[in-house]
PASEBA-1860 file (N, C-alpha, C; in nm, 3 decimals):
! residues 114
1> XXXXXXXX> -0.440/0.689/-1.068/-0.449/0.585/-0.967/-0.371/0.464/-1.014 ~ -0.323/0.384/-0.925/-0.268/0.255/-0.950/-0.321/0.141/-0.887 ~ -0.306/0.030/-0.991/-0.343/-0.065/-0.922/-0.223/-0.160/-0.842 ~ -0.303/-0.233/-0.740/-0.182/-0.358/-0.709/-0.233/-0.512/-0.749 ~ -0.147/-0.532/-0.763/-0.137/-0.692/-0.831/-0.070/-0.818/-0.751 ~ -0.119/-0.902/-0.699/-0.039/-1.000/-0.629/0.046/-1.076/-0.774 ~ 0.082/-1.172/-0.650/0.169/-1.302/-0.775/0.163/-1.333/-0.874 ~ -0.019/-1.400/-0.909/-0.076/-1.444/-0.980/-0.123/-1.334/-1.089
9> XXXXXXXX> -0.096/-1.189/-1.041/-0.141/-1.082/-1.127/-0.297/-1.052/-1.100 ~ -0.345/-1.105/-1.001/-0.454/-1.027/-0.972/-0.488/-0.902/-0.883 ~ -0.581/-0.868/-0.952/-0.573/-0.732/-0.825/-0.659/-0.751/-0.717 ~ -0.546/-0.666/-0.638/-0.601/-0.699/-0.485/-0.602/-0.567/-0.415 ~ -0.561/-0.465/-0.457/-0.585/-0.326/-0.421/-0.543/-0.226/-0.483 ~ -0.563/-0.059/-0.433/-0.562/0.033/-0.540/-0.469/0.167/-0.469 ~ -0.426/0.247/-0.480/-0.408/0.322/-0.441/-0.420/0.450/-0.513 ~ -0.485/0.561/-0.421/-0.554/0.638/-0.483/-0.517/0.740/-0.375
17> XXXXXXXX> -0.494/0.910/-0.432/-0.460/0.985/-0.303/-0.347/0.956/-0.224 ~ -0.285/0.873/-0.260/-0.154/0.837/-0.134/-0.184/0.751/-0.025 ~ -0.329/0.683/-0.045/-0.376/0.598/0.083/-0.426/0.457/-0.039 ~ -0.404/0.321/0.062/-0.389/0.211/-0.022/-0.549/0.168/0.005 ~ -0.637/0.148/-0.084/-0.752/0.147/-0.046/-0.790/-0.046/-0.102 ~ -0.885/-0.107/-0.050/-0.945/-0.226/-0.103/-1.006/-0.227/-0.223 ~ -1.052/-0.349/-0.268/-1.122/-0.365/-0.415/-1.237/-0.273/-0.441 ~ -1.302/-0.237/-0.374/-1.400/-0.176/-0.375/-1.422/-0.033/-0.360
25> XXXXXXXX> -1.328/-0.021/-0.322/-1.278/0.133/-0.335/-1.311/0.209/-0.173 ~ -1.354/0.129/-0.074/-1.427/0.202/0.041/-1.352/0.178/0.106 ~ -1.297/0.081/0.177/-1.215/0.085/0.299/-1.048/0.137/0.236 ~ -0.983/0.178/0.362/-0.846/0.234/0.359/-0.750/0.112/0.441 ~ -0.678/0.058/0.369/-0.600/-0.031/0.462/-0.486/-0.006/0.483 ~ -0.428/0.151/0.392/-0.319/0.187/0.476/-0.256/0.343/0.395 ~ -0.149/0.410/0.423/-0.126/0.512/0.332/0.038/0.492/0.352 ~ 0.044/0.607/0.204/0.185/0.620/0.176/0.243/0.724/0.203
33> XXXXXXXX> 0.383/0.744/0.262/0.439/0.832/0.259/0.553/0.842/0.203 ~ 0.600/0.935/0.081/0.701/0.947/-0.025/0.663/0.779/-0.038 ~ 0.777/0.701/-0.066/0.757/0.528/-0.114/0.723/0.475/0.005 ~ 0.729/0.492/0.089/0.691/0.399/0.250/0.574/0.389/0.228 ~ 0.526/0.260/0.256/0.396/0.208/0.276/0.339/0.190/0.396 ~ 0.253/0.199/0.495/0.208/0.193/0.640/0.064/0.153/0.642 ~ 0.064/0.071/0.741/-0.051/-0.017/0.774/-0.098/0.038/0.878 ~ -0.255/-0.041/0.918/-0.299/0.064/1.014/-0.266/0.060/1.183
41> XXXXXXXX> -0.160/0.008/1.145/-0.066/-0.054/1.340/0.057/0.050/1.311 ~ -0.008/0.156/1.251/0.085/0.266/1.226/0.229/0.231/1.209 ~ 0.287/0.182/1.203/0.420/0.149/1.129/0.463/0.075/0.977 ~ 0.583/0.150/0.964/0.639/0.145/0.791/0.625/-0.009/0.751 ~ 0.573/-0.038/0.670/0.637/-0.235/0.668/0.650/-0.252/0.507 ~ 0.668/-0.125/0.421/0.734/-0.169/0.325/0.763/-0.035/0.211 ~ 0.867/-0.032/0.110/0.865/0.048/0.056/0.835/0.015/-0.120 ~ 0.726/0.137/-0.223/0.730/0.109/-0.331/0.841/0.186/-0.412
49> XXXXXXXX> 0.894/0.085/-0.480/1.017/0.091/-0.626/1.043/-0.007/-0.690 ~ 1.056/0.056/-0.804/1.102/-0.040/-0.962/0.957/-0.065/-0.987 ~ 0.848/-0.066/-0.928/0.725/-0.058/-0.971/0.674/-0.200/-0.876 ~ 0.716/-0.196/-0.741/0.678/-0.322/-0.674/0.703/-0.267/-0.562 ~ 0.609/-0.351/-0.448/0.569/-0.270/-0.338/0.670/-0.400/-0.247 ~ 0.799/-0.376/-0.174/0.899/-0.475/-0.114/0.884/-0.431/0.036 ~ 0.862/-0.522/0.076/0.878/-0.550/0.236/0.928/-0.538/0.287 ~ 1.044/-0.474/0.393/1.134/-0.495/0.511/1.193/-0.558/0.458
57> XXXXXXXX> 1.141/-0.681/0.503/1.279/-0.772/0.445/1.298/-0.834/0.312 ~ 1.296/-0.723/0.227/1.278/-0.744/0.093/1.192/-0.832/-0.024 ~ 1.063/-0.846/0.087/1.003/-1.005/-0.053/0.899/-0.854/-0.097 ~ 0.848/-0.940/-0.225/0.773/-0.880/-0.293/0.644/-0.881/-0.215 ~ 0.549/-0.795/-0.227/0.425/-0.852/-0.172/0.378/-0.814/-0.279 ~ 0.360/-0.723/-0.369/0.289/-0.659/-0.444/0.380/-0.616/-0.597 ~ 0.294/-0.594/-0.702/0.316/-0.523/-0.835/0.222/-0.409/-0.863 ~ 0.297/-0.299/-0.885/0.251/-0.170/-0.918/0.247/-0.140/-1.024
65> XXXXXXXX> 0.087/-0.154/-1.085/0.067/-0.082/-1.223/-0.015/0.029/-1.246 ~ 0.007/0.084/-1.339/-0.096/0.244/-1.377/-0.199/0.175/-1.396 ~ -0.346/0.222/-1.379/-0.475/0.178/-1.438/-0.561/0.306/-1.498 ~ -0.493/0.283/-1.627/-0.548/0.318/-1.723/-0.682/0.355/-1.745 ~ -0.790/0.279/-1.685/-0.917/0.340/-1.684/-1.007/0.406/-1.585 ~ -0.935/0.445/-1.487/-0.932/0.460/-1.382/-1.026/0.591/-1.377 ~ -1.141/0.605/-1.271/-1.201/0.755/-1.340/-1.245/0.791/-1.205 ~ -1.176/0.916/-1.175/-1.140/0.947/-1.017/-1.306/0.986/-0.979
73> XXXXXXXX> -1.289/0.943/-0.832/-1.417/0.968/-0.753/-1.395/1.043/-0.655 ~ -1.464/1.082/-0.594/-1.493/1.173/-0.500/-1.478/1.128/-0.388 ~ -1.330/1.116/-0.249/-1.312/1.108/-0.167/-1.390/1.116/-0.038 ~ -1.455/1.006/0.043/-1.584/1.021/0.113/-1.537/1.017/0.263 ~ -1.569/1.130/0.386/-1.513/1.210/0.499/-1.434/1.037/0.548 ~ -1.533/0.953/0.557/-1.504/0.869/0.661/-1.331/0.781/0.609 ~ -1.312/0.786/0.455/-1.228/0.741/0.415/-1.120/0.847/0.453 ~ -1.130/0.986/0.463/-1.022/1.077/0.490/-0.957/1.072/0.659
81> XXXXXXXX> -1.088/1.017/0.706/-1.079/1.024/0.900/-0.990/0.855/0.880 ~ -1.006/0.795/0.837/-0.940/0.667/0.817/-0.796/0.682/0.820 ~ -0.770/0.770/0.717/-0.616/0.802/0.636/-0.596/0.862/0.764 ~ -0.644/0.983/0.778/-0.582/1.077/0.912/-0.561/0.952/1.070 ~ -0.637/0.884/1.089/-0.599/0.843/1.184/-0.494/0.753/1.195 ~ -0.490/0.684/1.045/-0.298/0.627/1.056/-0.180/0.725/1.083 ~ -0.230/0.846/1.010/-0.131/0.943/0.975/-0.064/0.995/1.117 ~ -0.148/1.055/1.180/-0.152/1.152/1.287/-0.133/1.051/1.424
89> XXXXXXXX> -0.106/0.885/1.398/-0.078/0.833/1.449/0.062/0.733/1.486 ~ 0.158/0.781/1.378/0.278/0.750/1.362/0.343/0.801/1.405 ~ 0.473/0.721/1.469/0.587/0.795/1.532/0.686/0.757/1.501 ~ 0.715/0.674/1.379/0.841/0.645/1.316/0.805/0.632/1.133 ~ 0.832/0.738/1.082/0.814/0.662/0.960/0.945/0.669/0.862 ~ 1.011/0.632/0.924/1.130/0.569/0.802/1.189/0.380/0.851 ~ 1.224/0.387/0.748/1.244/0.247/0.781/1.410/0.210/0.709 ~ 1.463/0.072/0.721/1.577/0.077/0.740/1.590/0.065/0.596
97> XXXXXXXX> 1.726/0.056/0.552/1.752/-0.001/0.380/1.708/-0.095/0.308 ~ 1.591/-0.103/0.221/1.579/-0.264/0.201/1.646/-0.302/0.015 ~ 1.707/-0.456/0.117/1.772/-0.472/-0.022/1.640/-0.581/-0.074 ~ 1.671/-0.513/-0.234/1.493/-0.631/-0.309/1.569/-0.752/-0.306 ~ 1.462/-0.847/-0.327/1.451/-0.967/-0.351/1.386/-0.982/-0.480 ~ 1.369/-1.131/-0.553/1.311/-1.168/-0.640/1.220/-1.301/-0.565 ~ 1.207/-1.264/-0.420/1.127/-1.360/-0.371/0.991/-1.348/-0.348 ~ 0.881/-1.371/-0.330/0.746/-1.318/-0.319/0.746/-1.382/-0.152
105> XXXXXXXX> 0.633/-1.272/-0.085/0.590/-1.314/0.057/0.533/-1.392/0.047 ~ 0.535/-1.523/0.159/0.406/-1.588/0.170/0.282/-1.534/0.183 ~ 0.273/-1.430/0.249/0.153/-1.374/0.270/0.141/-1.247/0.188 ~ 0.023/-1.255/0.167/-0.055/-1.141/0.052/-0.071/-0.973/0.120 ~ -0.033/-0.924/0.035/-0.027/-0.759/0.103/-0.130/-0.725/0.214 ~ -0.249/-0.767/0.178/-0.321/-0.723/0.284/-0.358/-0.805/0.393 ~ -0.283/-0.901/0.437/-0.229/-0.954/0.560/-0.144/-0.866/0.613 ~ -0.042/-0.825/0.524/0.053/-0.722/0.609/-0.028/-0.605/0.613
113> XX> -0.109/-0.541/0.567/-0.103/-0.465/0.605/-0.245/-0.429/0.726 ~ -0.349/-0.544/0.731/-0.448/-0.564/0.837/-0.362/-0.604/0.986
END
C-alpha cells in the first residue's frame, strides 16, 4: 500500500487495491487506472509518476510514498460497490499529456477528487 502526502508532508490518503481510499481506511474517494487517477464524477483529473500524483494541468497535488508498515486488511463489499461504481461508470479514461510542474495545487487532493 501507499501512502499520500500533501505539501506539508502529511498524510491525507492511501491507496490500497488500485482505489484511493481516506485516512481511515473506509471511504473510497476514487480509483486508479494504470497511472490515471479518477474521482468519483467519473473522470481522469490526474496522473501518478516520478512518485507524485500531477494534475491535468500539471501542479502537484500529492506525494507518493511506500508505507512500510502497512498490514493489509480485508476489503469490505460496500468499499468494492464504491470502486465499481466509479469504474463501470466511466466513459473516458485517458487523459491528455501532462507536462509536470514543480508547482503545488492550491487545493488539496481531496478537493479534487470529492
Amino acid at each position: 500500500m501507499y501512502t499520500i502526502l500533501n505539501q506539508k508532508g502529511e498524510k491525507v490518503a492511501y491507496i490500497q487495491n488500485m482505489m484511493i481510499m481516506d485516512m481511515s481506511q473506509e471511504q473510497v474517494l476514487g480509483i486508479l487506472i494504470g497511472d490515471c487517477f479518477l474521482c468519483k464524477k467519473n473522470n481522469v483529473i490526474g496522473k501518478i509518476f516520478n512518485k507524485s500524483a500531477y494534475l491535468i494541468n500539471g501542479e502537484i497535488c500529492g506525494k507518493i510514498i511506500n508505507n512500510e508498515e502497512y498490514k493489509n486488511i480485508a476489503l469490505k463489499k460496500y468499499q468494492m460497490q464504491a470502486a465499481w461504481e466509479i469504474l463501470s461508470n466511466i466513459k473516458e479514461h485517458t487523459s491528455t499529456w501532462i507536462v509536470e510542474t514543480n508547482k503545488w495545487s492550491n487545493r488539496v487532493l481531496l478537493d479534487h477528487l470529492l
